[in-house]
C-alpha positions in Angstrom: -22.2 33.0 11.4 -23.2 35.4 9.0 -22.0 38.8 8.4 -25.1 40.0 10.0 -25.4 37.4 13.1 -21.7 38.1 13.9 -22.3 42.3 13.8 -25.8 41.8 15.8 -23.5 39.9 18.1 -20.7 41.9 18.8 -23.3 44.9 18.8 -25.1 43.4 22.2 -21.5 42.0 23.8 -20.7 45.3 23.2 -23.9 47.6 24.2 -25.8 45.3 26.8 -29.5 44.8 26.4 -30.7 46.3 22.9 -34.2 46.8 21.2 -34.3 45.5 17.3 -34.5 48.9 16.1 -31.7 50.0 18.3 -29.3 47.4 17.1 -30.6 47.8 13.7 -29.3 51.2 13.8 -26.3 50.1 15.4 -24.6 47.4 13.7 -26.2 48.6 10.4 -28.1 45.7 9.9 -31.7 46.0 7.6 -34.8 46.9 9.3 -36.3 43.8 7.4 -33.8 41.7 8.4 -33.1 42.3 11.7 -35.9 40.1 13.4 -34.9 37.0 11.2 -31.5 37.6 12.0 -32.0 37.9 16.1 -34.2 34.9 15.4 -31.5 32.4 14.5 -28.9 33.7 17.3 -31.7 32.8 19.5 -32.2 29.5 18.6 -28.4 29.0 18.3 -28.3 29.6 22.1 -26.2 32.8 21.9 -28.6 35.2 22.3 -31.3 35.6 25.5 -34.7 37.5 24.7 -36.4 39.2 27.4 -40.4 39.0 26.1 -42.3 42.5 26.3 -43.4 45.2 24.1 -41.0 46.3 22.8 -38.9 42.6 23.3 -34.9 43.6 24.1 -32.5 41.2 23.5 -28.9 40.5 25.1 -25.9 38.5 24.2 -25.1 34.9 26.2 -22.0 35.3 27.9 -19.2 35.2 25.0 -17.3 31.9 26.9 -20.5 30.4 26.4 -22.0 31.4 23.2 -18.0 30.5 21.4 -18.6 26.8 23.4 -21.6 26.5 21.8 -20.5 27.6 18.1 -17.8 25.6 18.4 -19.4 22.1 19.5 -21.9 23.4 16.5 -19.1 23.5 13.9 -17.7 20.4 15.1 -20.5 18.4 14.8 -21.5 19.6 11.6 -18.3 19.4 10.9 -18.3 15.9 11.8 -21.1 14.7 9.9 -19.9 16.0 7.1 -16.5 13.4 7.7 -18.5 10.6 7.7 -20.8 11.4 4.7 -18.2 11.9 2.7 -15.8 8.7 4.7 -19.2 6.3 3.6 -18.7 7.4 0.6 -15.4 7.3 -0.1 -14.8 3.7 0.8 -18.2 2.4 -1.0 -16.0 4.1 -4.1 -13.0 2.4 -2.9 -14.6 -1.1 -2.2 -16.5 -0.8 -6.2 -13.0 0.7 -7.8 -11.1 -2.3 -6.1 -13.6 -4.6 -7.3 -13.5 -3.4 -11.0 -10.2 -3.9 -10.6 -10.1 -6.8 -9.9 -12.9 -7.8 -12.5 -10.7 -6.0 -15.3 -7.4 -8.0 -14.5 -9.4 -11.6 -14.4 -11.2 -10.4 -18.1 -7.8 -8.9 -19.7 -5.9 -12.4 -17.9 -8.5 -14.5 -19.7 -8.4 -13.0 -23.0 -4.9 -12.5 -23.0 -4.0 -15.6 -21.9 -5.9 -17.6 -24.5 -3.8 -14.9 -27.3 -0.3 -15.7 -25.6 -1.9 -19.7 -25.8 -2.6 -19.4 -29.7 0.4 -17.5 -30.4 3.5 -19.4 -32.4 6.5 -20.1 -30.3 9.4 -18.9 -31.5 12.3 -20.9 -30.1 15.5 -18.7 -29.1 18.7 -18.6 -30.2 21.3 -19.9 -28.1 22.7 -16.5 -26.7 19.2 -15.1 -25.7 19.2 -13.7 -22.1 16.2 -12.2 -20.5 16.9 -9.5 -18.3 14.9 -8.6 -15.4 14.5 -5.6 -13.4 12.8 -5.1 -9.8 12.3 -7.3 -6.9 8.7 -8.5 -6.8 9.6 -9.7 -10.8 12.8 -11.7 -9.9 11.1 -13.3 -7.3 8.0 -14.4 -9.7 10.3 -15.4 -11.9 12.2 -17.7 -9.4 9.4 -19.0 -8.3 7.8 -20.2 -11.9 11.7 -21.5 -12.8 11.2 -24.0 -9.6 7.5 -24.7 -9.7 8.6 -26.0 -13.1 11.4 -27.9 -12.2 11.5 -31.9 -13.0 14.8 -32.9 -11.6 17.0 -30.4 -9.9 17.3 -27.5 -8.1 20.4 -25.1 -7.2 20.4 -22.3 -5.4 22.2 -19.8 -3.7 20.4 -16.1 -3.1 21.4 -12.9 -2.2 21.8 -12.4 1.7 20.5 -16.0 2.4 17.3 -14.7 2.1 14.9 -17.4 0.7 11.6 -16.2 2.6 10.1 -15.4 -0.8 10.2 -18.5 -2.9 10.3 -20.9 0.6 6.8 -22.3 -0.3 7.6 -23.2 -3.9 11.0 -25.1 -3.0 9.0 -27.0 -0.6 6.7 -28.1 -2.6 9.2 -29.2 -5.5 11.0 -31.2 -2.6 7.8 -33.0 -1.7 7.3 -33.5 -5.7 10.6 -35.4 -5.5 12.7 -32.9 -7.0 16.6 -32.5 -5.6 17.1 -29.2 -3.8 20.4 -27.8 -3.0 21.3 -24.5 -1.2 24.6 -22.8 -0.6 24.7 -20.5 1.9 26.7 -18.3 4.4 24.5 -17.7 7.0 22.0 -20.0 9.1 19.0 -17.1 8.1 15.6 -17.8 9.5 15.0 -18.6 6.0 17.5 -21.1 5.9 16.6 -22.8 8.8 13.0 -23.2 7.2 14.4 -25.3 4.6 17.0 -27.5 6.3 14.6 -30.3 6.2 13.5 -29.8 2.6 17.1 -29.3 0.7 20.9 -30.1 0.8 22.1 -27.7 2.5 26.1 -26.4 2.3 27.9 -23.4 3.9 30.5 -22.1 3.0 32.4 -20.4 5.9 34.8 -18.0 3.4 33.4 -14.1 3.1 32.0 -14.6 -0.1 34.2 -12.8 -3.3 30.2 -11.7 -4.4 26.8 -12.2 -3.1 24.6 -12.6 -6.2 22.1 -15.1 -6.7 22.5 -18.1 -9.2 19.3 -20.5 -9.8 20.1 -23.5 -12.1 16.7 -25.8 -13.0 17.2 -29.2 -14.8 20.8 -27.6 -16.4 18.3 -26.2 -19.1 17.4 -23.1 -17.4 19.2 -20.8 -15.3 18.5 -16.9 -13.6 21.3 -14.7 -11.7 20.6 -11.9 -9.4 22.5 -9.3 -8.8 23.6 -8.4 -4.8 20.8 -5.9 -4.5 18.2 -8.3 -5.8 16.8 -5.7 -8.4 18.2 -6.6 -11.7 18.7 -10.3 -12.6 18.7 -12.3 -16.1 17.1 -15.6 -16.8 17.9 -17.5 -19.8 18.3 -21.4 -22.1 21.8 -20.7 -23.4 24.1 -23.6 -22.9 26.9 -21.7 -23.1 25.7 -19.4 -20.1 24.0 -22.6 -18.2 27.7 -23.9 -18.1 29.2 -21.2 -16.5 27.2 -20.7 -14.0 26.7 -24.2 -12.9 30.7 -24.5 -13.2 30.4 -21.4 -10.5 28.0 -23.0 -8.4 29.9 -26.1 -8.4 33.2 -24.3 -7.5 31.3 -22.8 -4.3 30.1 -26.6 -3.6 33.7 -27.7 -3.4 34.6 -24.5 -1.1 31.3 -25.8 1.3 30.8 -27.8 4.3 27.5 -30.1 3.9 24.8 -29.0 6.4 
């Protein structure tokens, strides 16, 4: 309401039934204004007019007249919310799209770059670190998807939910899986039919994750899965693969 409607208000709840000059005067509302302002209470449905010469007006019953404002402000209220609800996820819906558009263009372009540019071949000590969870577990994956002969693995909590599709399908390529584990994880069980499978009953000393692909590439992650290395070196390959062979020995075949 405005400052006016709400004092012409409160002037009739107040006073009873009022001419327009009357509660002109009384709520200190404009002679010019005050017909146009009686008006729109009217209509609103919180204020009656009795039709005469002069015409007197009185206020609805305030329990009613606050029902109605508020069903008023809630609806309009309401419509606003859904204006602005339509619009906000048409934005969403074109945002996500040029997203999505951007990433396939910038892919594209930058893909044929990283295609054309010389490969530099590393030197034997290079190792790659790796930070976060979502990355070690792209990495993993493209290590195995990659893989021509063999694959060993052992992962942090037994938990091999996250690169279960890709070991599957390098067993069905022909590709030698093994696992060492400590628990029978739903994750484990998954793959009992797609991998050699050996537990090792001991608590293990650490519970890092070792991947070893072809003995030419190999990746460790750490026990909290979220920093790992990847790397060629020999010298690193060796160690690790003497580590995973030790926990082999310490197994029981599945």
């Amino acid at each position: 309401m405005t400052d006016y409607e709400a004092s012409a208000y409160v002037c009739l709840v107040e006073r009873g039934s009022l001419n327009a000059g009357d509660i002109s005067k009384l709520a200190e509302i404009p002679h010019s204004k005050t017909y146009e302002v009686l008006t729109r209470l009217e209509k609103r449905g919180i204020v009656e007019v009795q039709k005469g010469r002069p015409m007197i007006f009185r206020a609805v019953k305030p329990a009613i007249a606050l029902e109605r404002l508020e069903r008023e402000l809630k609806a309009s209220l309401e419509k606003i919310f859904h204006g602005r609800k339509i619009s906000l996820e048409s934005d969403f819906e074109q945002r996500i799209l040029e997203i999505t558009e951007a990433r396939k263009t910038a892919s594209e372009e930058l893909g044929d770059l990283f295609e054309k540019s010389p490969m530099i071949e590393p030197s034997e000590d290079v190792v790659w670190t790796i930070r976060g969870a979502d990355s070690l577990n792209a990495e993993a994956k493209d290590l195995i998807a990659n893989a021509d002969r063999e694959v060993r693995l052992m992962l942090p909590h037994d938990d091999f939910s996250a690169i279960e599709e890709v070991v599957k399908t390098a067993f069905s390529r022909g590709v030698k899986v093994k696992l060492i584990v400590h628990d029978l994880t739903p994750s484990v069980n998954k793959l009992l039919n797609n991998a050699e499978v050996f537990r090792e009953e001991a608590t293990p000393a650490t519970n890092c994750g070792i991947i070893l692909i072809d003995d030419e590439k190999a990746m460790f992650i750490s026990e909290n899965h979220d920093t790992g290395f990847k790397t060629s070196s020999r010298s690193v390959i060796m160690v690790l693969s003497q580590f995973y062979e030790h926990e082999i020995e310490e197994s029981v075949k599945i």
